[in-house]
C-alpha positions, 0 to 999 in steps of 0.5 A: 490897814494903811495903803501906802504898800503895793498889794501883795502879789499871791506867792507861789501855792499861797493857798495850797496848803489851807485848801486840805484843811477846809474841804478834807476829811477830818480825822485824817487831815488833822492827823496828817496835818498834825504829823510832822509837828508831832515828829518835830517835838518828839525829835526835840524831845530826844535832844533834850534827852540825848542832852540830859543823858550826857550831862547826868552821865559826864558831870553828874546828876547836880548838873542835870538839875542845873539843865532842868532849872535853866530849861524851866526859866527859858520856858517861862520866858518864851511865853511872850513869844507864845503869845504873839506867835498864837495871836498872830498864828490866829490871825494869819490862819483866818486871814488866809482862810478869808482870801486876805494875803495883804493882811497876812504879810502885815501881821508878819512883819509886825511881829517879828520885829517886835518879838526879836527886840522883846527877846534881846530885852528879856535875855539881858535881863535874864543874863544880868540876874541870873544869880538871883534868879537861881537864889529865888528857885532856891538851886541846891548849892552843889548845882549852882555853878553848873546853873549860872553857867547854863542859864547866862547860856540859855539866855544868849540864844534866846532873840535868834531862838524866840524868832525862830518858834514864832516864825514856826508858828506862822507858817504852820498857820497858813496850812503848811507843816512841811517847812517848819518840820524840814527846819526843825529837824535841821535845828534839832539834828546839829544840836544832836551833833554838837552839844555832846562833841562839845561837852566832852571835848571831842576830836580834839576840841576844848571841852566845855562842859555844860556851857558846850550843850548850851552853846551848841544849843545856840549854834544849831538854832541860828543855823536852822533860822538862816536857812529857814528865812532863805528857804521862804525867800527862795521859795516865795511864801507867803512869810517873805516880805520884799521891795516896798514889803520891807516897810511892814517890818516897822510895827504897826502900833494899830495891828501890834496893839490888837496882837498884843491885847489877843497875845496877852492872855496867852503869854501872860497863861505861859507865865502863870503856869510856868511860874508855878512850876517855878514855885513848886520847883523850888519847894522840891529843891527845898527837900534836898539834892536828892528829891531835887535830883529825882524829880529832874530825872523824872520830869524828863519823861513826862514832855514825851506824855505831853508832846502830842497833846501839845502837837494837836492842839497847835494843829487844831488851832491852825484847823480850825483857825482856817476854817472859821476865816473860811466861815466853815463853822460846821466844822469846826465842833468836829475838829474839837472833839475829833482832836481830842479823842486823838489827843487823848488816845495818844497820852493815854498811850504814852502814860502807859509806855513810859510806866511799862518801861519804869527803871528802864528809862529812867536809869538814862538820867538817873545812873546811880540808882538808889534812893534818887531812883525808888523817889523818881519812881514814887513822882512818875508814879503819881503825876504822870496821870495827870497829862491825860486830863491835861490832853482834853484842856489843851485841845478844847483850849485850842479851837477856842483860841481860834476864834480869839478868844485867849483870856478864858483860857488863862484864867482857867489855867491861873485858877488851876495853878494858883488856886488849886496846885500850889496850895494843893501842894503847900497846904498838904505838905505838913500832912503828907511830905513830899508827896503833896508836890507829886499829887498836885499835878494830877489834881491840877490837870482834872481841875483845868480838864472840867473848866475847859469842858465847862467853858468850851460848852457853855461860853460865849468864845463862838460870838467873837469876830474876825480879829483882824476886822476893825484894823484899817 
């Protein structure tokens, strides 16, 4: 590194939240530690469904579609700040495993320049060609107006939102849950707040309609992220640059080179997987309004399976990123494999509530019934098995991203995609209907199941050094 900053002064309990993670029991640390993400996500999860069950019950399950077609872009599009938020997640956590609190501002502040310029590209990119976005996901006609609303929307929140997930990211890096928890649940609580009032049109407000969820959307999240820097300065964490600190926030083209060539795989993984469900989506909205509306309602339910696989495995990273900094390799195979049995235990938990339940749930999104329902029906009936396999890829995929090694894991995540969900759904389709889409996610999820176990078992990921080691 440069040494034209003054050294980083230690913030106030710099170190307090990593020290858990080094010396405390496993199991529960890593739940303890994986806890207040995994409330996080579940109370996303119910935005996002508190969200869809007022727009498929006030405009109409074309609407839904629109909602999932917008989510999924914005999903693809939030791999590049995946990652570098994992890169640099990475870095920070080893950094300030090893003592290094000079390098773990430097990390901040290249990456949130650069991730907050990223988005402003991607978003006016996105709002631009919206139209033509829609056309290659081939959205039904009926939701199309609904879907260019909503996407355009989505796309504006996009710099403040990407900002927000990766400064997330690093702060639950250094050790500490609790602040990335206390912010979310402020984002998450106004968009329960807004979106709806907003929708409607109520207290005497204009109704938007869908454009009110996403705005709403949007106000909730720059609220979150204006409180959430005050609290950091406020509280002088280790992500709050100051005085000649500022400075950092240029990016370092040697320190953004190597986050960017660590952050690569990942973010290029968010788009390969992200853009085979873009894929498969438009082969379901090719079946019709009526599967296209049955699997919207379905896949609704399936982020509730996924969400504490994807809690853990981050939880697991961070873990095991720290203690790897702290050259406590002893460890780290027993935060792999205790985080997977917890990973595995909780979808498998999840898989079953959510098939209990059935129509139950279902009915939220789905509110006429009928044939919508009995095909969302037969779709969650078939692939939400395949989450469980997902679980052990997404954890062993973790701890090895921890050690930086990010390209194995989207290869294996490319070849599952690509090689065996696609075709799996194309080359089947002629013989089976729609139900080749349905049965591709389960054979997609066991295949990425066995190459990680293959690759976490046999690989060389362990042999990598520290990432940071030959930036000066």
């Amino acid at each position: 590194f440069r040494s034209d900053v003054n050294a980083v002064q230690t913030p106030v309990n710099s170190t307090s939240h990593a020290r858990p993670l080094i010396d405390g029991a496993i199991t529960p640390t890593l739940a303890r530690f994986a806890l207040p993400l995994l409330t996080t996500n579940l109370l996303h999860m119910l935005t996002t469904t508190w969200g869809a069950i007022w727009v498929s019950h006030v405009l109409g399950a074309n609407a839904l579609t629109a909602v999932v077609t917008a989510n999924l872009f914005s999903q693809m599009m939030m791999g590049a700040a995946n990652g570098l938020g994992s890169a640099c997640g990475v870095a920070i956590g080893q950094s300030l495993g090893a003592g290094d609190l000079k390098s773990v501002t430097r990390v901040v502040g290249t990456t949130i320049t650069f991730v907050f310029g990223l988005a402003v590209i991607i978003a006016g990119i996105g709002f631009v060609f919206t139209p033509d976005i829609l056309g290659l996901m081939r959205t039904p006609q009926p939701a199309l107006g609904h879907s260019i609303t909503f996407m355009r929307l989505t796309c504006l929140t996009m710099p403040s939102l990407f900002t927000f997930v990766v400064m997330l990211i690093m702060l639950r890096n250094t050790g500490d849950a609790k602040t990335p928890f206390r912010f979310t649940l402020l984002w998450i609580g106004l968009s329960l707040l807004l979106s709806p009032i907003l929708l409607t049109g109520a207290f005497g407000l204009t109704r938007l309609g869908i454009a009110g969820v996403a705005i709403g959307n949007l106000i909730a999240n720059m609220v979150a992220l204006g409180a959430m820097i005050a609290y950091i300065y406020s509280h002088n964490l280790p992500l709050a640059l100051r005085g000649p600190q500022l400075r950092l926030l240029r990016p370092e083209p040697e320190l953004l080179g190597v986050l960017i060539r660590r952050g690569l795989p990942t973010a290029a993984e968010t788009f390969i997987v992200q853009g085979a469900y873009f894929t498969l989506l438009g082969v379901v909205n090719a079946q019709g309004a009526v599967t296209a509306a049955a699997y919207s309602g379905a896949a609704q339910l399936w982020g509730y399976v996924q969400m504490p696989s994807n809690a853990l495995a981050a939880s697991m990273s961070a873990m095991a990123a720290i203690n790897i900094g702290a050259g406590r390799w002893d460890r780290v195979e027993k935060i792999a494999w205790r985080g997977c049995a917890l990973s595995l235990g909780c979808a498998t938990a999840a898989t079953l509530l959510i098939l209990g339940l059935d129509d139950v749930v279902l009915l939220l999104f789905i509110p006429e019934g009928g044939e919508v329902l009995a095909i969302a029906q037969t779709i969650n009936r078939t692939a939400l098995w395949g989450w469980i396999a997902l679980s052990v890829s997404l954890g062993l995929f973790a701890v090895v991203r921890a050690n930086g090694a990010m390209l194995a894991p989207a290869l294996t995540f490319a070849a599952t995609m690509w090689l065996f969900r696609v075709p799996f759904a194309l080359l089947l389709q002629p013989l089976m209907g729609p139900a080749a889409i349905w049965w591709s996610f389960p054979f997609g999820s066991l295949s990425s199941g066995l190459l990680a176990y293959a690759y976490y078992r046999w690989g060389g990921w362990r042999t990598n050094g520290p990432m940071l080691a030959k930036v000066r």
